[in-house]
Biopython code that builds the backbone (N, CA, C, O; Angstrom):
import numpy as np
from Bio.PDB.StructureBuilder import StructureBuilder

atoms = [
    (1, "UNK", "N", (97.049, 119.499, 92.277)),
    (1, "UNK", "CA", (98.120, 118.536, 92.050)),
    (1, "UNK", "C", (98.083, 117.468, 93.144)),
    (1, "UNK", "O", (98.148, 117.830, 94.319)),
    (2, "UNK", "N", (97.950, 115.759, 92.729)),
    (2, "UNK", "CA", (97.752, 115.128, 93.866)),
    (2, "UNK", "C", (99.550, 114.938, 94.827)),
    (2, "UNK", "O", (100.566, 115.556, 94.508)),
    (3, "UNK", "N", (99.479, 114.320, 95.533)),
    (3, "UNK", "CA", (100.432, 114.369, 96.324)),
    (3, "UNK", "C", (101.158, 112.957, 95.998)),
    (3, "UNK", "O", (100.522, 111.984, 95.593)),
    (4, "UNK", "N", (102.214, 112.952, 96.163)),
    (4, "UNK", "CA", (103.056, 111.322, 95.949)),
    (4, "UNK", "C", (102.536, 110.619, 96.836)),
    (4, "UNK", "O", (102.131, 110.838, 97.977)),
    (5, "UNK", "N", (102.598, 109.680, 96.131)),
    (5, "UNK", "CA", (102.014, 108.178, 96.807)),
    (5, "UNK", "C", (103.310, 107.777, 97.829)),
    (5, "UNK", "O", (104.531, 107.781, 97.672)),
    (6, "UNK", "N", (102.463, 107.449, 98.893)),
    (6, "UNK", "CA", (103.693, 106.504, 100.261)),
    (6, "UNK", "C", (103.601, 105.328, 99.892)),
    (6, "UNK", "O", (104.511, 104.736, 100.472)),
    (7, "UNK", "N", (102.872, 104.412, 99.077)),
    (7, "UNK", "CA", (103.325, 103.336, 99.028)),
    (7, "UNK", "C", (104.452, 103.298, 97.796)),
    (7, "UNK", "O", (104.634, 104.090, 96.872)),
    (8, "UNK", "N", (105.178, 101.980, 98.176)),
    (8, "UNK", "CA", (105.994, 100.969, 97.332)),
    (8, "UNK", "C", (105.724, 100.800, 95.698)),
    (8, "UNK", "O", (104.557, 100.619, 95.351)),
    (9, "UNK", "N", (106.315, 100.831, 95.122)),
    (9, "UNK", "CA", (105.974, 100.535, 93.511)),
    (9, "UNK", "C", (105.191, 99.144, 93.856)),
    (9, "UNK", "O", (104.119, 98.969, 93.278)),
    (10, "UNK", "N", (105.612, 98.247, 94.670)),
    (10, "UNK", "CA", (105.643, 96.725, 94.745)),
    (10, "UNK", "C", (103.786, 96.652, 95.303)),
    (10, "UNK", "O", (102.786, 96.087, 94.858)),
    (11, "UNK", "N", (104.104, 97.663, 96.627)),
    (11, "UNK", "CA", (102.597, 97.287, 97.494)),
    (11, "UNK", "C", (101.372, 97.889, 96.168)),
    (11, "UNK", "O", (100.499, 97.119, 95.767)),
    (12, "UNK", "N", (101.519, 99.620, 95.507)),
    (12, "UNK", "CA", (100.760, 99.839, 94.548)),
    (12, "UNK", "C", (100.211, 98.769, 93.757)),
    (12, "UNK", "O", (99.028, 98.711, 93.421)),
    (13, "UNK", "N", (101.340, 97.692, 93.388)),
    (13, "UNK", "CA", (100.910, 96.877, 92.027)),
    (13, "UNK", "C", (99.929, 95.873, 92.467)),
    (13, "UNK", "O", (98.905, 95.512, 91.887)),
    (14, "UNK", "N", (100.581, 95.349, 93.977)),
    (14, "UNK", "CA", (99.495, 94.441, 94.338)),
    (14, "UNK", "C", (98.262, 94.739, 95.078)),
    (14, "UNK", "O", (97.472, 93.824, 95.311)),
    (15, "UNK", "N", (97.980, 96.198, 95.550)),
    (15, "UNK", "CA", (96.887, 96.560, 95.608)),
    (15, "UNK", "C", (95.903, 97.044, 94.025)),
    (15, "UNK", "O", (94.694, 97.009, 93.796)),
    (16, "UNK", "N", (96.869, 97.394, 93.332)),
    (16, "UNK", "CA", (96.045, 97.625, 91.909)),
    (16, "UNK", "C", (95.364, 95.820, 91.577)),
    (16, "UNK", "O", (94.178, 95.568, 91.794)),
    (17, "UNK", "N", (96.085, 95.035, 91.188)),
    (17, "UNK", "CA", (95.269, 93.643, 91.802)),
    (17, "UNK", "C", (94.463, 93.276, 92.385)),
    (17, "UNK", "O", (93.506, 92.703, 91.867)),
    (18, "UNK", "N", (94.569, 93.470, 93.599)),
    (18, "UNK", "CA", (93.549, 93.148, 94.497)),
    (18, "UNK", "C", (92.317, 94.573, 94.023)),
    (18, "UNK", "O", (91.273, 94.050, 94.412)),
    (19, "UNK", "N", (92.100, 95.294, 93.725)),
    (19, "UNK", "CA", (91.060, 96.070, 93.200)),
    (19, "UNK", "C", (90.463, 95.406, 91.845)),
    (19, "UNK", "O", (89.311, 95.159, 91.489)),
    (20, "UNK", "N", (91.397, 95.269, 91.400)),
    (20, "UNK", "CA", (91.155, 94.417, 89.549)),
    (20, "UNK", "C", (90.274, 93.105, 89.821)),
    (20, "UNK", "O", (89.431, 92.625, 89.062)),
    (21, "UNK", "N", (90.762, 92.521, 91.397)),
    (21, "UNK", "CA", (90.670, 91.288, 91.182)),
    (21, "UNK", "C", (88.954, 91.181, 92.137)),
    (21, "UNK", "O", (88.136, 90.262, 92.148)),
    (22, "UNK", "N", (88.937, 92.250, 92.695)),
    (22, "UNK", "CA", (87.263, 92.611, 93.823)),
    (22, "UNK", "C", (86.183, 93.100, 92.861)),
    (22, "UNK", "O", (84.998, 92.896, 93.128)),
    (23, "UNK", "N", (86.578, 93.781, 91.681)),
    (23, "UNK", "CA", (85.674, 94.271, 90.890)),
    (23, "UNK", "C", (85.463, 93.237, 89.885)),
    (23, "UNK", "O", (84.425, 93.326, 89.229)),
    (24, "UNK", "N", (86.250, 92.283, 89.650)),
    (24, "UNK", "CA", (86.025, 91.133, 88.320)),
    (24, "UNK", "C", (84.733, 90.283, 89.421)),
    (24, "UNK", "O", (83.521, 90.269, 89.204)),
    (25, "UNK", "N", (85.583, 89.529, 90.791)),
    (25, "UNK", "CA", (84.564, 88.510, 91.585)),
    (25, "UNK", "C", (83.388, 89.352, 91.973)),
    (25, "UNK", "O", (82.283, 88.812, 91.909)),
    (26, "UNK", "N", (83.456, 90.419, 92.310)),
    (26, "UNK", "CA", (82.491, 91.049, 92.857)),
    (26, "UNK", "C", (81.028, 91.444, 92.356)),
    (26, "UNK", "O", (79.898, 91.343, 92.833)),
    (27, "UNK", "N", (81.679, 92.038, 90.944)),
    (27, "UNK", "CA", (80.857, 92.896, 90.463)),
    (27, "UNK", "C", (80.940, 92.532, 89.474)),
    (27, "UNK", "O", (80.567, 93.590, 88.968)),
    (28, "UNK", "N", (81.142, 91.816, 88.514)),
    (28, "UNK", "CA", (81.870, 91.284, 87.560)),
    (28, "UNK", "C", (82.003, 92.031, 86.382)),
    (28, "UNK", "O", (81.443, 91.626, 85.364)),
    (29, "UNK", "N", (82.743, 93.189, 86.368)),
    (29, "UNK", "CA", (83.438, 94.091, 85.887)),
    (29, "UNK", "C", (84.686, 94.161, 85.667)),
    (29, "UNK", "O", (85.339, 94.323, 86.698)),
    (30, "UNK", "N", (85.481, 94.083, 84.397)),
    (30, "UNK", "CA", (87.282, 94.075, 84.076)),
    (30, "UNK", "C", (87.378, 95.513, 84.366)),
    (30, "UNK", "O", (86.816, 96.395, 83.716)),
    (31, "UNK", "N", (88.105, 95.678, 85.355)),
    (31, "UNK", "CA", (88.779, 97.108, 85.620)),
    (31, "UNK", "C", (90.416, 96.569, 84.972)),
    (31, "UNK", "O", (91.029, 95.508, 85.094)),
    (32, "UNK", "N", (90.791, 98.113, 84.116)),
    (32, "UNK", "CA", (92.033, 97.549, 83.519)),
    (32, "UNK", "C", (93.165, 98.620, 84.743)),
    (32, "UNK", "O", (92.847, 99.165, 85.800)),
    (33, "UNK", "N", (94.411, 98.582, 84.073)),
    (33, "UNK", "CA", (95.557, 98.352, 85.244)),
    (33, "UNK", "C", (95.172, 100.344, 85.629)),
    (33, "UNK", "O", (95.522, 100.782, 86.725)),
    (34, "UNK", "N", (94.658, 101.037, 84.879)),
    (34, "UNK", "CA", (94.480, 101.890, 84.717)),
    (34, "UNK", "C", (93.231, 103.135, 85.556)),
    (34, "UNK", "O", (93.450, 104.274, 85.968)),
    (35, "UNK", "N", (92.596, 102.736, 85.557)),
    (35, "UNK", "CA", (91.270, 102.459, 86.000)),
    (35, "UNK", "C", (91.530, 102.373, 88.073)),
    (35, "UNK", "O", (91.276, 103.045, 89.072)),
    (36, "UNK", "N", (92.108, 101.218, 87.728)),
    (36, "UNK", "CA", (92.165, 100.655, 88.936)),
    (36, "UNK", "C", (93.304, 101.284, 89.723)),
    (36, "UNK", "O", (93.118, 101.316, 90.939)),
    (37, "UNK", "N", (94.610, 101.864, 89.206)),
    (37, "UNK", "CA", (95.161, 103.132, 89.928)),
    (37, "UNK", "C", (94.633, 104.269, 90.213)),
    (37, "UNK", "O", (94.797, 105.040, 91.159)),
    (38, "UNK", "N", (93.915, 104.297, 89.206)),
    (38, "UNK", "CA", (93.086, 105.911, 89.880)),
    (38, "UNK", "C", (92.430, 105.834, 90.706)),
    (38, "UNK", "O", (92.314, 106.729, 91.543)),
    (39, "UNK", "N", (91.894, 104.907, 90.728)),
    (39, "UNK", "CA", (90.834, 104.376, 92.101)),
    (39, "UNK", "C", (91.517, 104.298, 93.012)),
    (39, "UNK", "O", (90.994, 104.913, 93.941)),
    (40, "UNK", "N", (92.653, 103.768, 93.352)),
    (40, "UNK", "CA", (93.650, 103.522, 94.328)),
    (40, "UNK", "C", (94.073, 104.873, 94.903)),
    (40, "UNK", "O", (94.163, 105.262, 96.068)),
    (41, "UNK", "N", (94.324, 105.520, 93.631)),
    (41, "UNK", "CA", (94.962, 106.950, 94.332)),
    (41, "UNK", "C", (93.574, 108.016, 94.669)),
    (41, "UNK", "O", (93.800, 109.062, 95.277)),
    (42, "UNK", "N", (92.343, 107.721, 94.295)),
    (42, "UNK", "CA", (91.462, 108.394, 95.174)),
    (42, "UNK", "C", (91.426, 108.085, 96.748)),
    (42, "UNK", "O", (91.315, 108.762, 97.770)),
    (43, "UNK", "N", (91.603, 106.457, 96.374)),
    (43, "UNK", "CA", (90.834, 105.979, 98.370)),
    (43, "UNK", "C", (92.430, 106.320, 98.826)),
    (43, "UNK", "O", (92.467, 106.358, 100.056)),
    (44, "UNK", "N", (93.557, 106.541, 98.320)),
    (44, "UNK", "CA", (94.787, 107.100, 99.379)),
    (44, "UNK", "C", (95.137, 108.577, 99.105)),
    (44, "UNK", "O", (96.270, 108.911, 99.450)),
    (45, "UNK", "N", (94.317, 109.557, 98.517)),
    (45, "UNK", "CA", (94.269, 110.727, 98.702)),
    (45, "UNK", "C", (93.339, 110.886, 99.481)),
    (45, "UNK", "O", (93.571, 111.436, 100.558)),
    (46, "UNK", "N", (91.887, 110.403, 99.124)),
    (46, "UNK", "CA", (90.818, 111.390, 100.136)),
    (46, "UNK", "C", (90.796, 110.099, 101.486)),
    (46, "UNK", "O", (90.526, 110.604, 102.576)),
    (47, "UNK", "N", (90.983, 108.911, 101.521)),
    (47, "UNK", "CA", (90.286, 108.159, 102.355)),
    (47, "UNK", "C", (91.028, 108.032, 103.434)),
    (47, "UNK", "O", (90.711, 108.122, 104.621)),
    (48, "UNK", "N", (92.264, 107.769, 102.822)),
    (48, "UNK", "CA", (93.512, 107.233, 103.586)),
    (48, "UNK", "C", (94.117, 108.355, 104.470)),
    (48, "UNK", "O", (95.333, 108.162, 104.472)),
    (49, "UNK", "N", (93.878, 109.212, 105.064)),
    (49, "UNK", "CA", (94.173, 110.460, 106.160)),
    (49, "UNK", "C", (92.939, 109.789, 106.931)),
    (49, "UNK", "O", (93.027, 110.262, 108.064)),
    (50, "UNK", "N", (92.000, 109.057, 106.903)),
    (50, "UNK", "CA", (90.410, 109.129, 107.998)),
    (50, "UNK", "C", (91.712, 107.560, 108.712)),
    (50, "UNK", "O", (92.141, 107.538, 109.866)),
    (51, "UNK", "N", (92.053, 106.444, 107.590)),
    (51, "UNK", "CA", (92.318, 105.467, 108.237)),
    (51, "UNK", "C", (93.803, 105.251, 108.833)),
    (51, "UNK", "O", (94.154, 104.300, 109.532)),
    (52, "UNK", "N", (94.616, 106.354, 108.403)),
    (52, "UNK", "CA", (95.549, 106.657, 109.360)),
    (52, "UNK", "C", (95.125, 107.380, 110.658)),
    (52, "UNK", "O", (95.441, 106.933, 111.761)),
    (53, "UNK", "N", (94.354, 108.582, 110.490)),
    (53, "UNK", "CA", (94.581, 109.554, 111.574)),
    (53, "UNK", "C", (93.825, 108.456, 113.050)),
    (53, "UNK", "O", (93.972, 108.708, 114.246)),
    (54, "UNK", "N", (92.926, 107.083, 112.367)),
    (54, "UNK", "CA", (92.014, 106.177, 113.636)),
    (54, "UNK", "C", (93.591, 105.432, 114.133)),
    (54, "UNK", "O", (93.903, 105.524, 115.320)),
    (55, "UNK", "N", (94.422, 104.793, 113.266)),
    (55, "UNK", "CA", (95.558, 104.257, 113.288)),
    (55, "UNK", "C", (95.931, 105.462, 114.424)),
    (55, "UNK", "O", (94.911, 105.437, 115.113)),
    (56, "UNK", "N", (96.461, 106.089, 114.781)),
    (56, "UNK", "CA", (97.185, 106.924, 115.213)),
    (56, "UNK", "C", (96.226, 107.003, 117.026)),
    (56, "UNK", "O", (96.779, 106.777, 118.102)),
    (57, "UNK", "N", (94.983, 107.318, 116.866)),
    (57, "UNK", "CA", (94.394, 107.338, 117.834)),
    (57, "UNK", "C", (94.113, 106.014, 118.508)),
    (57, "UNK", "O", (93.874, 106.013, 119.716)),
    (58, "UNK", "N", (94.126, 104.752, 117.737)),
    (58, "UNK", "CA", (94.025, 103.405, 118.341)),
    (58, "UNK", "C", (95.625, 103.490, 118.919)),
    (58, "UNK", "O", (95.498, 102.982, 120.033)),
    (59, "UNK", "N", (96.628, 103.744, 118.817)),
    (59, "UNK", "CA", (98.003, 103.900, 119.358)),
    (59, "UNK", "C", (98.207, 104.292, 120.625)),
    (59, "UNK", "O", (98.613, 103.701, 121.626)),
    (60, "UNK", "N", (97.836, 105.457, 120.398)),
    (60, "UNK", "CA", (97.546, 107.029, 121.266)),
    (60, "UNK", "C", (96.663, 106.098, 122.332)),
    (60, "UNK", "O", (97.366, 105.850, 123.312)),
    (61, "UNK", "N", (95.236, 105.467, 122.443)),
    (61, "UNK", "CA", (95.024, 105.199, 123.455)),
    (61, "UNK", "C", (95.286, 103.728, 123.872)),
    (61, "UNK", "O", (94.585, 103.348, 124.810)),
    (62, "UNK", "N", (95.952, 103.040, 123.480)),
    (62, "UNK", "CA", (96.740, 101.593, 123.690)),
    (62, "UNK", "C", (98.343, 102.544, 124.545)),
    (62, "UNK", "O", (98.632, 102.186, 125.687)),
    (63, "UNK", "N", (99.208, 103.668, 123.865)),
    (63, "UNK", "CA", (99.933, 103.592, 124.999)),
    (63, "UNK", "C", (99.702, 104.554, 125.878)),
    (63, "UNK", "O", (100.708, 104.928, 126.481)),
    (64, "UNK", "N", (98.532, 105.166, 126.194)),
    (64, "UNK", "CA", (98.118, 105.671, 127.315)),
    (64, "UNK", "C", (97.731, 104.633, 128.303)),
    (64, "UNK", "O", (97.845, 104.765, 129.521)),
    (65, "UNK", "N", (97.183, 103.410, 127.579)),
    (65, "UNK", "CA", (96.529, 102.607, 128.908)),
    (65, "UNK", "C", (97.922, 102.046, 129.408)),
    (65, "UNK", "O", (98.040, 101.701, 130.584)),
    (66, "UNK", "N", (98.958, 101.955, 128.534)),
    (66, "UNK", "CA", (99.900, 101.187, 129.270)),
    (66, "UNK", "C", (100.710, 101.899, 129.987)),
    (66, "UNK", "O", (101.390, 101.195, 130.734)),
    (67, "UNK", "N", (100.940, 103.152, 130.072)),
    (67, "UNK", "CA", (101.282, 104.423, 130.886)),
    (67, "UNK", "C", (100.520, 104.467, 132.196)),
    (67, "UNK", "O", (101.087, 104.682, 133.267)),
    (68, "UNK", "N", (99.303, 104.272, 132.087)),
    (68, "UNK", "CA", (98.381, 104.015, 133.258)),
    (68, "UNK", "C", (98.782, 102.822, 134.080)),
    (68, "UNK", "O", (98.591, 102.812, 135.296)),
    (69, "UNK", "N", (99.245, 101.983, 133.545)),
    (69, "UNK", "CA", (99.558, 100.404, 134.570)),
    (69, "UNK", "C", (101.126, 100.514, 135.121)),
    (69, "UNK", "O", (101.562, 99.867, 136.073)),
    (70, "UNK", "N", (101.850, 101.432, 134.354)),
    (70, "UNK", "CA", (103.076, 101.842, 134.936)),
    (70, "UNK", "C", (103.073, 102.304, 136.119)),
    (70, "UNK", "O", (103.862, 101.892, 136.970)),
    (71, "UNK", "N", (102.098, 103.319, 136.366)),
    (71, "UNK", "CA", (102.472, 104.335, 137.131)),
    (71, "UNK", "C", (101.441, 103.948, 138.747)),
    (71, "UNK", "O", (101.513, 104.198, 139.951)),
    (72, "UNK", "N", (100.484, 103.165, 137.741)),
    (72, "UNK", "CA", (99.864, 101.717, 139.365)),
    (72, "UNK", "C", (101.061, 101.142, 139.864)),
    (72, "UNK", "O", (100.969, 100.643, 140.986)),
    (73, "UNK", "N", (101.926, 101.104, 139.417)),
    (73, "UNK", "CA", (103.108, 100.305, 140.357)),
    (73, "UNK", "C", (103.703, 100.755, 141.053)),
    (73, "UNK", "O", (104.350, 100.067, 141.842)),
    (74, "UNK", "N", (103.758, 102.419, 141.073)),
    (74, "UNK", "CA", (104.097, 103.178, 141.831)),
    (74, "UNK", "C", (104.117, 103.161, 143.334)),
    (74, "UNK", "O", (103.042, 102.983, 143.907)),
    (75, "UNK", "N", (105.148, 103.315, 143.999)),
    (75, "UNK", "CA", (104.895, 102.896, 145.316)),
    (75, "UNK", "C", (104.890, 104.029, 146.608)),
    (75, "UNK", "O", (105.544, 105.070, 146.535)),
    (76, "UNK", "N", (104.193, 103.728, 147.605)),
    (76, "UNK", "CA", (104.200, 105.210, 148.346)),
    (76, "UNK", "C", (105.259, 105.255, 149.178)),
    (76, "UNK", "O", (105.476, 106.266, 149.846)),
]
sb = StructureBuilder()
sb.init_structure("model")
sb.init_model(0)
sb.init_chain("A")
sb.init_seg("    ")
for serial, (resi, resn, name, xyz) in enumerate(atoms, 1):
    if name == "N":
        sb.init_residue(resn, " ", resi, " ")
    sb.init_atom(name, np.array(xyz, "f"), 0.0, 1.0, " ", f" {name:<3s}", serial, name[0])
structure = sb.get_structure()
């Protein structure tokens, strides 16, 4: 059973678009509205945990470095 989608009814529709609209210029293939959700909900079931969990670690070491310049101010 896949898992509910985190996006928006709103963001879904316009990423189903923008897929509709990469496979027509691209490849020049009509993906219908159909097609092109399932595709959507593959790359945010299997893909979308790899490009959060980098999200999370680009964070993780942005506020470590700034934890590091805090504690340079430290005075003896």
């Amino acid at each position: 059973m896949a898992k509910k989608s985190m996006l928006s009814k709103d963001k879904k529709e316009r990423m189903i678009s923008e897929i509709r609209t990469y496979f027509l210029s691209e490849r020049e293939e009509e993906l219908g509205d159909l097609a092109a959700a399932l595709l959507l909900d593959f790359i945010e079931e299997k893909l979308g945990p790899e490009f959060y969990n980098q999200g999370l670690m680009d964070s993780y070491i942005l506020m470590k470095d700034r934890v590091e310049d805090i504690m340079s101010l430290e005075k003896p």
